[in-house]
GUKEGU-14560 format. One line per 5 residues: number of its first residue (from 1); their letters; for each residue y negated, x, z of N, C-alpha, C. Coordinates in Angstrom, 3 decimals. Atoms other than C-alpha are relative to their C-alpha. Example, Ala and Ser with C-alpha at 12.3 -4.5 7.8 and 13.67 -1.06 7.14 Angstrom:
BEGIN
1> AS> 1.190:0.890:0.000:4.500:12.300:7.800:-1.200:0.900:0.000; 1.190:-0.820:-0.060:1.060:13.670:7.140:-1.090:-0.770:0.730
END
This chain:
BEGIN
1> XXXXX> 0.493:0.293:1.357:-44.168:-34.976:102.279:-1.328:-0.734:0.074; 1.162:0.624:-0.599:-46.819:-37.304:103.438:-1.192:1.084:0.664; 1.262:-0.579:-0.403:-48.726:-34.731:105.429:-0.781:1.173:-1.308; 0.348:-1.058:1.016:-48.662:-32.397:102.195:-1.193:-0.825:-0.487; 0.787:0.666:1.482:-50.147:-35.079:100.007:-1.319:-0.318:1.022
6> XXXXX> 1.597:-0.115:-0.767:-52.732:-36.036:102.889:-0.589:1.518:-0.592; 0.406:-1.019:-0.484:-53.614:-32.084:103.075:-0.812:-0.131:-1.816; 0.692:-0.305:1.407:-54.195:-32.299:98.974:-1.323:-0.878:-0.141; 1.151:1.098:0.289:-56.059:-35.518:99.089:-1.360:0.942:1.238; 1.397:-0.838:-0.667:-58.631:-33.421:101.865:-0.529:1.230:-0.991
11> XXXXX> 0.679:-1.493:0.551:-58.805:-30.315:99.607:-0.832:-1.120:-1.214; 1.150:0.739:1.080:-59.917:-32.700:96.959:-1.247:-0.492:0.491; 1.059:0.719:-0.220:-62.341:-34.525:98.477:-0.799:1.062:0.302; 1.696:-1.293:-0.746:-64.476:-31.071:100.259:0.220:0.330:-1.750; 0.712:-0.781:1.244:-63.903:-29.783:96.514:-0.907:-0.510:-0.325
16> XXXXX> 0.935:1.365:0.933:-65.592:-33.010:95.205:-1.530:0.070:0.279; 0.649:-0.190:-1.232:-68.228:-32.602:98.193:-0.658:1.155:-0.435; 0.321:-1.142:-0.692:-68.453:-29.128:97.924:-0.264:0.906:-0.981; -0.176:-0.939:1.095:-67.964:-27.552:94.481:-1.279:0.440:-0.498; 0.937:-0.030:0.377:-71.483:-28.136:93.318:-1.162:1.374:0.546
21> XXXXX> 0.628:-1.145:-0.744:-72.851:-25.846:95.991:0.777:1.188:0.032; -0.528:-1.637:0.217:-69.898:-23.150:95.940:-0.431:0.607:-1.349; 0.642:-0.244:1.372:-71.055:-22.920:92.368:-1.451:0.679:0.119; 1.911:-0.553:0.150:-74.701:-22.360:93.040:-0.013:1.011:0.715; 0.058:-0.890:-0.796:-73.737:-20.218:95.743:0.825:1.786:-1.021
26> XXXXX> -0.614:-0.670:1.006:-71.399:-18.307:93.060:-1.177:1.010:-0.820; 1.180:-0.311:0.752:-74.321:-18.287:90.857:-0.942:0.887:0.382; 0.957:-0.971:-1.210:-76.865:-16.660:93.389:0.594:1.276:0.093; -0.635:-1.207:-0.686:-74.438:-14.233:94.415:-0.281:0.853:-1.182; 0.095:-1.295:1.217:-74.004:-12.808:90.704:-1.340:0.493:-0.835
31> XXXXX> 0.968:-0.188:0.039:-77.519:-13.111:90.266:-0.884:1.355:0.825; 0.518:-1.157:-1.403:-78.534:-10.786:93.549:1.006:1.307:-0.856; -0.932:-1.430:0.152:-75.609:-8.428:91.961:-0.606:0.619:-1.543; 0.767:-0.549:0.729:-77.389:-8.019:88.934:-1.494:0.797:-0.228; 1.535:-0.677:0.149:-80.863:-7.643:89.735:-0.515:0.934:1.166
36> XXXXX> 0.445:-1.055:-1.529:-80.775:-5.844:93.349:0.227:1.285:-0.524; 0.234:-1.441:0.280:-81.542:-2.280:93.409:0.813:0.671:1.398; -0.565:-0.184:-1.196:-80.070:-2.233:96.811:1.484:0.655:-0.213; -1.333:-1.469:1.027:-77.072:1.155:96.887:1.179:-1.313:0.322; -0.834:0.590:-0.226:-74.912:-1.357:98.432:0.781:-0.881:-1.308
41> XXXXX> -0.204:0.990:1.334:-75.270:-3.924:95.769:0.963:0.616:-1.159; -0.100:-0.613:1.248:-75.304:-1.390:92.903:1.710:0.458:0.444; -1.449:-0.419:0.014:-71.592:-0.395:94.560:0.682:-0.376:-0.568; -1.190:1.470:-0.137:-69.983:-3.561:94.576:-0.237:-0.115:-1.619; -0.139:-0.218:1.151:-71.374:-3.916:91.357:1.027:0.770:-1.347
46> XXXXX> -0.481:-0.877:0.698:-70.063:-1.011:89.715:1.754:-0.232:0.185; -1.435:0.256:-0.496:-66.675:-1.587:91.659:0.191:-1.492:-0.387; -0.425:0.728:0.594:-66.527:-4.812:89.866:0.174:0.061:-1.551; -0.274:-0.443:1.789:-67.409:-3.503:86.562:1.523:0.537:-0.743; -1.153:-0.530:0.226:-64.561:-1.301:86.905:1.178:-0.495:0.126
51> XXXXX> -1.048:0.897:-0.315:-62.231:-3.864:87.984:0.447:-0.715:-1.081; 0.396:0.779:0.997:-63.335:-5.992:85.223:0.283:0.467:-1.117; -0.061:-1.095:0.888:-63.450:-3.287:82.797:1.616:0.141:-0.587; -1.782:0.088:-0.335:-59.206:-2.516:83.724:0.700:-1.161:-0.568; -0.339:1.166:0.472:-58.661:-6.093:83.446:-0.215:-0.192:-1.599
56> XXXXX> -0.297:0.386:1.217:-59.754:-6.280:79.860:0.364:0.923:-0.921; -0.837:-0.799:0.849:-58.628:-3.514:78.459:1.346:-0.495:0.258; -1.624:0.584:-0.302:-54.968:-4.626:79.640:-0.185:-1.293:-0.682; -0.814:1.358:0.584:-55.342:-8.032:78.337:-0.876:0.302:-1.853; 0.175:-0.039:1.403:-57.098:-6.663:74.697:0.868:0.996:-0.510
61> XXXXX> -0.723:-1.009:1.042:-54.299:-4.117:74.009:0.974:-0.879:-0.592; -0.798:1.374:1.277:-52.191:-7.078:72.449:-0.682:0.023:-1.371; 0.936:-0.092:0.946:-55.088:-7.451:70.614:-0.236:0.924:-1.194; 0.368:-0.885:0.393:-55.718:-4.417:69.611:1.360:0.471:-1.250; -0.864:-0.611:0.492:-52.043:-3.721:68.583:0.633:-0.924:-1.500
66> XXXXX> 0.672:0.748:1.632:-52.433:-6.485:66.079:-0.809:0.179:-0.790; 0.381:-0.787:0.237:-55.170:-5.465:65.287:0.287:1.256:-1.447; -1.029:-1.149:0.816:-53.471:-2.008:63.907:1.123:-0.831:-1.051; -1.174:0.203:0.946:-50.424:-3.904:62.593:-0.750:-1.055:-1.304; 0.977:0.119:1.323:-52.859:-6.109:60.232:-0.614:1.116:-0.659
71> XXXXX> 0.939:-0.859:0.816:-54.793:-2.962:59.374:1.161:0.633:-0.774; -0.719:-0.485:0.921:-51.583:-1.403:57.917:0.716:-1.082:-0.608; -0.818:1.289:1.415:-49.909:-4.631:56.268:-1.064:0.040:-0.731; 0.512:-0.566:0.922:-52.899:-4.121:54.613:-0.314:0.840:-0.585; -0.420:-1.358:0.572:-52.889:-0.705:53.707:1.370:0.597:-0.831
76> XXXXX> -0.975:0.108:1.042:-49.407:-1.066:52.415:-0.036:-1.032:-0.818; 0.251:0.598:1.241:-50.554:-3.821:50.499:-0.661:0.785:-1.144; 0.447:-0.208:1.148:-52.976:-1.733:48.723:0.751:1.053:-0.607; -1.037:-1.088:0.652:-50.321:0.823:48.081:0.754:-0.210:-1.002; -1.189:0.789:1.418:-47.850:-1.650:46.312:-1.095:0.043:-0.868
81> XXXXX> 0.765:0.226:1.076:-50.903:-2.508:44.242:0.196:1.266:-0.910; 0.610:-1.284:0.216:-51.969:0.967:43.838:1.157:0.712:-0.632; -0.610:-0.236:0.501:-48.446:1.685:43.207:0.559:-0.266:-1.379; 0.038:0.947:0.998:-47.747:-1.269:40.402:-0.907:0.632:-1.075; 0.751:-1.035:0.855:-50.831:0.378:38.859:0.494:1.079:-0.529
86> XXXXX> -0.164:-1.330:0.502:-49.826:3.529:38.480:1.196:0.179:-1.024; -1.345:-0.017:0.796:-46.460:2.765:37.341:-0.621:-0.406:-1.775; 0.713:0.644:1.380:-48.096:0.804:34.577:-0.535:0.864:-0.788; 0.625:-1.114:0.282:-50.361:3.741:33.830:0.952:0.892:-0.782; -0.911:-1.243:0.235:-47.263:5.923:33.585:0.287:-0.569:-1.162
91> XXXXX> -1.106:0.990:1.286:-45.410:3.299:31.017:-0.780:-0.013:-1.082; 1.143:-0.668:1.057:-48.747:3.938:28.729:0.004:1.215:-0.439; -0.050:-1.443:0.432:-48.497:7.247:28.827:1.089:0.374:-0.512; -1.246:-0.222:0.505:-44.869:7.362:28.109:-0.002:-0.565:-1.723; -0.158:0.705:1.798:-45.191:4.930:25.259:-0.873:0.919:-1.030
96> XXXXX> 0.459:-1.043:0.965:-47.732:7.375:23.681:0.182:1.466:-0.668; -0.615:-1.598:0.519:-46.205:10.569:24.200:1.425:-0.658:-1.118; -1.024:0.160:0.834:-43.132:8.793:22.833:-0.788:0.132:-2.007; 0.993:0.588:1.755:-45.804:7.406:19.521:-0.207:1.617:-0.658; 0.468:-1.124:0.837:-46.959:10.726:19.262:1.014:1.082:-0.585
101> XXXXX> -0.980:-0.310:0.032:-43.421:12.340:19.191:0.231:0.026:-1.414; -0.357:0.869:1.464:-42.741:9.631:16.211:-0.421:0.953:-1.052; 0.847:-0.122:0.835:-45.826:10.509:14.676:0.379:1.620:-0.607; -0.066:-1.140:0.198:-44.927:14.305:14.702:1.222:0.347:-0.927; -0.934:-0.013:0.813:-41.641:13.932:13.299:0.114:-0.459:-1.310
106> XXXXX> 0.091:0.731:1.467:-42.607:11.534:10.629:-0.963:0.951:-0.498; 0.559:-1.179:0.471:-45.524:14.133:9.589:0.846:1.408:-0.422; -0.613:-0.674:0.974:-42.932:16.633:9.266:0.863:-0.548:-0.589; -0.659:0.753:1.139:-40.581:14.689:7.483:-0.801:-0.116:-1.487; 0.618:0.102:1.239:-43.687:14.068:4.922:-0.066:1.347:-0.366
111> XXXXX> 0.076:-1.112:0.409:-44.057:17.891:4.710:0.954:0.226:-0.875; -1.321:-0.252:0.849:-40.538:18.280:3.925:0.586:-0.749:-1.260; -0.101:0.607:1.281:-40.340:15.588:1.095:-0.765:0.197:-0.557; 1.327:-0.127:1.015:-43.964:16.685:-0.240:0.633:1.404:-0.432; -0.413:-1.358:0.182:-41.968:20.468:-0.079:-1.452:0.654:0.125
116> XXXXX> 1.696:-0.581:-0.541:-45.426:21.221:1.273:0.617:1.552:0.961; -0.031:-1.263:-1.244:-45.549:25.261:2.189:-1.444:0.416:-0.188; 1.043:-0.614:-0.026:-48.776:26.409:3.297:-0.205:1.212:-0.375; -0.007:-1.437:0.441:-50.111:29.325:1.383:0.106:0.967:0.712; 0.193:-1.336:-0.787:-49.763:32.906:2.649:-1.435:0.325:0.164
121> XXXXX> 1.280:-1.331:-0.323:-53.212:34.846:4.381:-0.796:-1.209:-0.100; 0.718:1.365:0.066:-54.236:30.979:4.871:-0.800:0.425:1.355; 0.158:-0.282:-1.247:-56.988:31.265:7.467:-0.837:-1.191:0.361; 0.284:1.090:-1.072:-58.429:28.879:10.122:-1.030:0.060:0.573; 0.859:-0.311:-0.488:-61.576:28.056:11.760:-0.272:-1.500:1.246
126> XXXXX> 0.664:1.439:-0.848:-62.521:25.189:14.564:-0.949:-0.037:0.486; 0.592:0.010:-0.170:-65.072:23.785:14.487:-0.854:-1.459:0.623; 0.664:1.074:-0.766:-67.509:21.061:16.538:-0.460:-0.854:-1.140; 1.337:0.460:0.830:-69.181:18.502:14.404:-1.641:-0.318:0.738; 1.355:-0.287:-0.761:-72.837:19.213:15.381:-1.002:-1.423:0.053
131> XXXXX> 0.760:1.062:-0.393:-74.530:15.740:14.246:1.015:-0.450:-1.646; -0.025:0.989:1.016:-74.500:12.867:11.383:-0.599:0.436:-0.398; 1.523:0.222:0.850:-77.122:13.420:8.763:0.328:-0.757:-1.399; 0.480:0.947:0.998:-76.152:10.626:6.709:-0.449:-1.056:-0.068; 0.808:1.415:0.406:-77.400:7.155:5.829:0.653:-0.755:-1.260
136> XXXXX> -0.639:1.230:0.517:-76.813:4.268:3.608:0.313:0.429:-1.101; -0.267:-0.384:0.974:-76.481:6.471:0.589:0.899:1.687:-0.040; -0.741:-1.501:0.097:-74.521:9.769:1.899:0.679:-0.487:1.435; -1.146:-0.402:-1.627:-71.448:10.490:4.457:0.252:1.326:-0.184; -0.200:-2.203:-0.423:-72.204:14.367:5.517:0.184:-0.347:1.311
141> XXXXX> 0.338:-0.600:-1.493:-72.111:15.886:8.954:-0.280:1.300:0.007; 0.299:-1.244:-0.084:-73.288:19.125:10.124:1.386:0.692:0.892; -0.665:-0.262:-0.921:-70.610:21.316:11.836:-0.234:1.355:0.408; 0.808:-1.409:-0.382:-71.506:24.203:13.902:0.933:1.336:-0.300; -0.613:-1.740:0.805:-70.044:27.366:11.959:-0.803:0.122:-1.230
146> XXXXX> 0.352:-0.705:1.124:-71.437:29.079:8.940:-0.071:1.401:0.068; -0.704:-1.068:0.933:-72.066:31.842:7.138:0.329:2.030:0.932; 0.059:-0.750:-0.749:-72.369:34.249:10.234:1.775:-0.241:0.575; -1.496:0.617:-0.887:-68.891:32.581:11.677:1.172:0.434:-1.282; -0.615:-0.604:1.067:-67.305:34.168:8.042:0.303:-1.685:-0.732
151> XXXXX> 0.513:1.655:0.796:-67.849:29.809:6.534:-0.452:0.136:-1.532; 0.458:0.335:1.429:-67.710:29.703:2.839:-0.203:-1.372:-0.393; 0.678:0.991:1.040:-69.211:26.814:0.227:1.767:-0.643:-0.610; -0.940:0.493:0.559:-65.595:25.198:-0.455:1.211:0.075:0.836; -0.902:0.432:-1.368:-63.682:25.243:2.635:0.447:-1.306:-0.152
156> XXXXX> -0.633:1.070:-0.556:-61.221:22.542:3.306:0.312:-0.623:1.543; 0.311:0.188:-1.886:-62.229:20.384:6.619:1.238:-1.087:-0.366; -1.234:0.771:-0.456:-58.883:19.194:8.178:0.018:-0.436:1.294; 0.122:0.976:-1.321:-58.089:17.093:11.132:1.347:-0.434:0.299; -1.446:0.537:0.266:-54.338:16.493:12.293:0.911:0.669:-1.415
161> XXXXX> -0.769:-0.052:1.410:-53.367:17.858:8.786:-0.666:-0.613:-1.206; 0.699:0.651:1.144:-55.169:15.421:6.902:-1.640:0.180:-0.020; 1.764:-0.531:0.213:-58.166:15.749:4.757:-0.813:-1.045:0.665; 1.066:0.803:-0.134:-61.414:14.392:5.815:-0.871:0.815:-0.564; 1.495:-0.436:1.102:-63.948:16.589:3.217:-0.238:1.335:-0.322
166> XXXXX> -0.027:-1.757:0.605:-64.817:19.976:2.097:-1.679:0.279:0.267; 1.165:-0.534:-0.793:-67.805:22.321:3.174:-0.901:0.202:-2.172; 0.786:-0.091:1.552:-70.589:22.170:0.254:-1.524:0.806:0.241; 1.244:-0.599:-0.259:-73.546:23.740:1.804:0.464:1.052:1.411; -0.141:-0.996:-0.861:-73.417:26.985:4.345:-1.281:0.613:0.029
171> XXXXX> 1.284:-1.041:-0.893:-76.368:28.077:6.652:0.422:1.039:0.660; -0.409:-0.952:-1.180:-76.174:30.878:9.322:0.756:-0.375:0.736; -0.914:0.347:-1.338:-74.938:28.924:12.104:0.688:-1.414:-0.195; -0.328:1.755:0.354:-74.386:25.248:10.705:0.780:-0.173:-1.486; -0.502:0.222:1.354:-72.371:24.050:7.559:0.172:-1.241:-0.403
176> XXXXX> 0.112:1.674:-0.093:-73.025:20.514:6.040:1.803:-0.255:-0.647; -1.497:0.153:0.218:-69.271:19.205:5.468:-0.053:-1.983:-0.427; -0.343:0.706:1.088:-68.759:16.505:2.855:0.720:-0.843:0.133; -1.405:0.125:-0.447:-66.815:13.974:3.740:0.815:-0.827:-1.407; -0.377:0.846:0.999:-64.288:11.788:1.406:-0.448:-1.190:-0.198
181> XXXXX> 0.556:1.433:0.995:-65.810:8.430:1.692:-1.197:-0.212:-0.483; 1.209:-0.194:0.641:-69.104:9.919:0.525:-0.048:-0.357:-1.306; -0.056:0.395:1.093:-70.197:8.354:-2.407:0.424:1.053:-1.539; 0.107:-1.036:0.773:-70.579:11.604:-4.356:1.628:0.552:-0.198; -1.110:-0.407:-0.126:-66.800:12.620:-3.249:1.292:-0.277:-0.831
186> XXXXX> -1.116:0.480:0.854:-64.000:12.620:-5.778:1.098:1.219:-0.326; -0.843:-0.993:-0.641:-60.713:14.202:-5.195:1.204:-0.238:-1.307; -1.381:0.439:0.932:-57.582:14.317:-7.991:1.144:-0.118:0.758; -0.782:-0.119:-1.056:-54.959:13.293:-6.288:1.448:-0.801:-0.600; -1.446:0.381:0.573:-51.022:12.351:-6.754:0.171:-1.500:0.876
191> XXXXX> -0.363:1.803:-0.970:-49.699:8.598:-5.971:1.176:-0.462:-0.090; -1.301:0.962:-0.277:-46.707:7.113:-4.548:1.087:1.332:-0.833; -1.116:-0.675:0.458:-43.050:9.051:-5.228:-0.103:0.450:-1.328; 0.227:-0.456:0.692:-43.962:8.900:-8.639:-0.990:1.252:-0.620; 0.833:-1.269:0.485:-46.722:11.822:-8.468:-0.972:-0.562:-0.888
196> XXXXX> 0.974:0.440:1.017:-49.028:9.226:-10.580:-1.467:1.235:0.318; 1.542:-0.975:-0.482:-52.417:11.578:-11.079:-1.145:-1.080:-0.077; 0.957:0.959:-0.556:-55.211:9.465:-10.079:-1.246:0.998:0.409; 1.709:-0.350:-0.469:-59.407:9.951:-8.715:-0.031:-1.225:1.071; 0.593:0.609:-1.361:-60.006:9.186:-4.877:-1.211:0.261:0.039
201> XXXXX> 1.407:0.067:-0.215:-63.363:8.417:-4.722:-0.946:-0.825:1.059; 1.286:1.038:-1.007:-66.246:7.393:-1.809:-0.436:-0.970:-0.214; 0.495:1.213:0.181:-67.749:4.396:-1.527:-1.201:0.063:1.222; 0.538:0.535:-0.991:-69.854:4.872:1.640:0.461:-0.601:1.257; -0.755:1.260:-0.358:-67.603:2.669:3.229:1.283:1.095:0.973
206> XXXXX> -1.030:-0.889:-0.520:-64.457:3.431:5.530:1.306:-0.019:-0.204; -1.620:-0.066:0.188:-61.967:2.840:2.838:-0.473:0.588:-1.424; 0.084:-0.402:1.234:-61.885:4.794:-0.609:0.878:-0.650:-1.210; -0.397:0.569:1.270:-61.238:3.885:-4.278:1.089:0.846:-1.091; -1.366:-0.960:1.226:-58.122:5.039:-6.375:-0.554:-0.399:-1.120
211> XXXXX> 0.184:0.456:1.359:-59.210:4.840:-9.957:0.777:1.157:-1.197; -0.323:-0.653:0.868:-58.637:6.533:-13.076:1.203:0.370:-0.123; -1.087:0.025:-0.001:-54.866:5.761:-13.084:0.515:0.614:-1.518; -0.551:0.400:1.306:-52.622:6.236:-16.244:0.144:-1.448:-0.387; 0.018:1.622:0.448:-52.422:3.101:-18.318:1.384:-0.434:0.654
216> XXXXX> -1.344:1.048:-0.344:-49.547:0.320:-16.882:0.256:0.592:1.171; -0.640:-1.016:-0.934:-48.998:2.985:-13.684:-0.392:-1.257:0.818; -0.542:1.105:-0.766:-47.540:0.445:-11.438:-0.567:0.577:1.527; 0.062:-0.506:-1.829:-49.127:1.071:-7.232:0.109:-1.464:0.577; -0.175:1.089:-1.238:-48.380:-0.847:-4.290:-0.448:0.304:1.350
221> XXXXX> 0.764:-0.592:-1.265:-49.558:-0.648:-0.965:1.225:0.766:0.840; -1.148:-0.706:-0.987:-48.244:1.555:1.282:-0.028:1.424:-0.545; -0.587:-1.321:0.946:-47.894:4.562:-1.824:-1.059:0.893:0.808; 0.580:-1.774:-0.345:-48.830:8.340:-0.050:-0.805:0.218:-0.946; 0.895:-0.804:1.201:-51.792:9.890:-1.623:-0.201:1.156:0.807
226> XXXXX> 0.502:-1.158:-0.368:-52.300:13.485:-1.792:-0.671:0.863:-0.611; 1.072:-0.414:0.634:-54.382:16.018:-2.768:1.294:0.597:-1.322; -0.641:-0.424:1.323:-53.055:16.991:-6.430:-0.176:1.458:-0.514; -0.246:-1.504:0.602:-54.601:20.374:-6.881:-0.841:-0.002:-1.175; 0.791:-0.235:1.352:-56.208:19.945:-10.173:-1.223:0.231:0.335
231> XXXXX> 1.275:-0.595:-0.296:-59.427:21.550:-10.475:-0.727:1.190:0.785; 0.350:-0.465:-1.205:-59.169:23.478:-7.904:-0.629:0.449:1.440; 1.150:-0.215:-1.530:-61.075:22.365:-5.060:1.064:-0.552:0.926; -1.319:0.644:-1.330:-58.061:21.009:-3.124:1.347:0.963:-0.097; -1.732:-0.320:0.503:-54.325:22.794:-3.213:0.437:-1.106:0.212
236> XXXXX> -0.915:0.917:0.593:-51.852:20.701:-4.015:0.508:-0.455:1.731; -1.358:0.825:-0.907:-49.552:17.685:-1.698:-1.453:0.229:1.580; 0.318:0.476:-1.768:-52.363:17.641:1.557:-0.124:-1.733:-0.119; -0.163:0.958:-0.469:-52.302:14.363:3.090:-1.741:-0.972:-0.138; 1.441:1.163:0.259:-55.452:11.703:1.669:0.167:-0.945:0.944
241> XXXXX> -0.068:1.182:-0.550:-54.424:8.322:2.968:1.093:-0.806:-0.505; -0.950:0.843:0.421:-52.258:5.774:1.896:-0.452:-1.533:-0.767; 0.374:0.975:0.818:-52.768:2.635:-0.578:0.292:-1.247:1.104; 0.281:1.014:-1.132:-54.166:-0.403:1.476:0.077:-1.274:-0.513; 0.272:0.900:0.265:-55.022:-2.778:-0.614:0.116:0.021:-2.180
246> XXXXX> -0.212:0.167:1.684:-53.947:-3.982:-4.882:-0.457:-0.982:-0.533; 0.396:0.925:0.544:-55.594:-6.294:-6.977:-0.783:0.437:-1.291; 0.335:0.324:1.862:-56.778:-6.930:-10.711:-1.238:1.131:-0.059; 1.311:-1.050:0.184:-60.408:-5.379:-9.905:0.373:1.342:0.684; -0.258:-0.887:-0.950:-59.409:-2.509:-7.699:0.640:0.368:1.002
251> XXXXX> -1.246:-0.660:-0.712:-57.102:-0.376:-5.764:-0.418:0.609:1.106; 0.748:-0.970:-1.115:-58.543:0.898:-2.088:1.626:0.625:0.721; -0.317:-0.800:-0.798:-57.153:3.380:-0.155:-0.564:0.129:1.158; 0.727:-0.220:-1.140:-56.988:4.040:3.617:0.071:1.454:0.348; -0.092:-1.221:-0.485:-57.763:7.408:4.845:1.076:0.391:1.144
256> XXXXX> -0.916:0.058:-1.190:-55.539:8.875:7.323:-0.937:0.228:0.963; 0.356:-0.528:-0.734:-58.343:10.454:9.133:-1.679:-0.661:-0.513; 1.468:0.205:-0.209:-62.114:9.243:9.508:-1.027:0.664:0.800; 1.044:-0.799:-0.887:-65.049:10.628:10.707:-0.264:-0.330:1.678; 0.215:0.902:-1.191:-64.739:8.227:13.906:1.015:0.540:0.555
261> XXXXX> -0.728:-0.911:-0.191:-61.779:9.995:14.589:0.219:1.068:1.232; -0.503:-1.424:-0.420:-62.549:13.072:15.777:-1.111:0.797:0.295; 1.096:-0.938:-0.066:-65.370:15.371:17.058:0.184:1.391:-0.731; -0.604:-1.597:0.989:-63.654:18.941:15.626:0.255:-0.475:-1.264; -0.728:-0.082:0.792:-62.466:20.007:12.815:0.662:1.045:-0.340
266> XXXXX> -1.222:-1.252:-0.246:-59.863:22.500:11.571:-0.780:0.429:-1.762; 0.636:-0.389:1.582:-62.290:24.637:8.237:1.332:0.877:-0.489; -0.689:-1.058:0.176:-59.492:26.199:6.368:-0.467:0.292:-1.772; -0.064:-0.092:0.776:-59.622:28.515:3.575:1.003:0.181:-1.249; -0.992:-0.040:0.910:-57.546:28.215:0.689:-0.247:0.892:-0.968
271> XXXXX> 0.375:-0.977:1.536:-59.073:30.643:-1.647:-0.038:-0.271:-1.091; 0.002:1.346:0.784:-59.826:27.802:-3.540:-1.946:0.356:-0.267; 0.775:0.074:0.531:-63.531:27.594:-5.626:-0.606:-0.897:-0.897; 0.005:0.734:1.069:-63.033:25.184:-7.975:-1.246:-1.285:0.051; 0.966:0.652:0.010:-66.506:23.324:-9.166:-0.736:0.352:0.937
276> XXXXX> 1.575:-0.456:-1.540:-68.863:25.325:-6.705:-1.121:-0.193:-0.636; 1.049:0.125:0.911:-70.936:25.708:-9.473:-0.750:-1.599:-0.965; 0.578:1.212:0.772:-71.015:22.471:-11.598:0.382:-1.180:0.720; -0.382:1.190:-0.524:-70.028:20.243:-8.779:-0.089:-1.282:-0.076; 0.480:1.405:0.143:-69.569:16.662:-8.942:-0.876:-0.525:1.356
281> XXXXX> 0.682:0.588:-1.313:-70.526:15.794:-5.237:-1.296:0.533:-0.249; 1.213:-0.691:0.477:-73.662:17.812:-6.144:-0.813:-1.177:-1.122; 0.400:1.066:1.206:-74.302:15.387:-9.395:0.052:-1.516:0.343; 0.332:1.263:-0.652:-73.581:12.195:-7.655:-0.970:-0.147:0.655; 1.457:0.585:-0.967:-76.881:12.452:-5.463:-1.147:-0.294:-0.475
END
């Protein structure tokens, strides 16, 4: 035991002694192995590279295999996300097809209590709305059909079912289309269960005016308005809007359908004429 610990206490002391120079000598050596051109050199060299080389690939495939297993814990992170998303996405889409379902059933339900049947040899046209051309004193649009596309002067423009305006001017290829909250626009129309006859009229605006009630005719919000038929620029029971708002000065109505709405529209003819000639929308401008 004694001669061990002597033998350590000597290795220490030549290290102590000695290290400074195996070092420099270290140093030198890998110096000459870098910069000699000599084939010998360049061997040993290379046959250390490759040694070296071995060695760390073996001690970075740990590395590496972490590495990988971080790169997919994050890749199935963004999946849950990506998944969470989508689900969400779906639960939107469900809730709307469900809404629109509603919406379809309650629309025919109103058919069937308005006893709404669409005339026979009723025909149909769809069409783009081409631009705006109104301003602070008119709500038109242009829509691209006329009188080449078979587009008469009293067409009924529909949307969903419900009105949004009637065709009052017909070019070749364009037809200006009228809408209801145009100032000029005034429609006879039936109100609430009772069938009150009433005048929906424009304002500019993106809610219209019920007026010209019978005397004491009781409305509340909420009451169906539809087209009444009289005159004959509308047939009877289509779908206006619904009563929004009641008070002392005035009775508004909300449309069902707005120009914001909707780019198309659905021109149908009813074989309807009524006031082409002495029109009011014509006399309001």
């Amino acid at each position: 035991m004694k001669n061990k610990l002597g033998r350590i206490r000597v290795f220490k002391g030549l290290y102590r002694r000695y290290a400074v120079y195996f070092y420099l000598f270290l140093a030198a050596m890998l110096i000459l192995l870098g910069v000699s051109h000599h084939p010998v050199i360049q061997h040993i060299r290379i046959s250390i590279g490759n040694v070296t080389s071995s060695i760390v690939s073996v001690l970075y495939k740990p590395f590496e295999g972490v590495g990988y297993a971080v790169s997919y814990l994050s890749e199935l992170g963004d999946l849950h996300r990506e998944n969470v998303r989508l689900k969400q996405d779906n639960e939107k889409l469900l809730y709307w097809v469900n809404r629109s379902q509603k919406l379809k059933q309650e629309n025919e339900r109103l058919k069937k209590e308005l006893h709404f049947i669409e005339p026979s040899g009723v025909r149909r046209w769809t069409a783009y709305i081409a631009a705006d051309n109104g301003g602070s004193f008119s709500r038109s649009v242009l829509v691209r059909a006329g009188e080449k596309d078979g587009i008469k002067k009293g067409f009924v423009a529909l949307y969903n079912e419900g009105v949004i305006g009637r065709i009052v001017d017909v070019g070749d290829s364009v037809s200006r289309l009228l809408l209801l909250t145009d100032f000029a626009s005034r429609v006879p129309v039936f109100v609430g269960e009772k069938r009150l006859l009433g005048i929906v009229q424009g304002n500019n605006t993106q809610i219209l005016n019920l007026t010209s009630l019978p005397e004491g005719a009781e409305v509340k919000v909420g009451d169906y308005i539809t087209t009444s038929g009289h005159a004959g620029v509308f047939p009877p029971d289509l779908p206006i809007g619904s009563v929004s708002k009641v008070t002392e000065e005035e009775i508004e109505v909300l449309p069902f359908v707005l120009r914001e709405d909707t780019s198309f529209v659905q021109l149908v003819d009813y074989g309807l004429a009524g006031l082409l000639e002495t029109d009011p929308c014509e006399d309001g401008k």
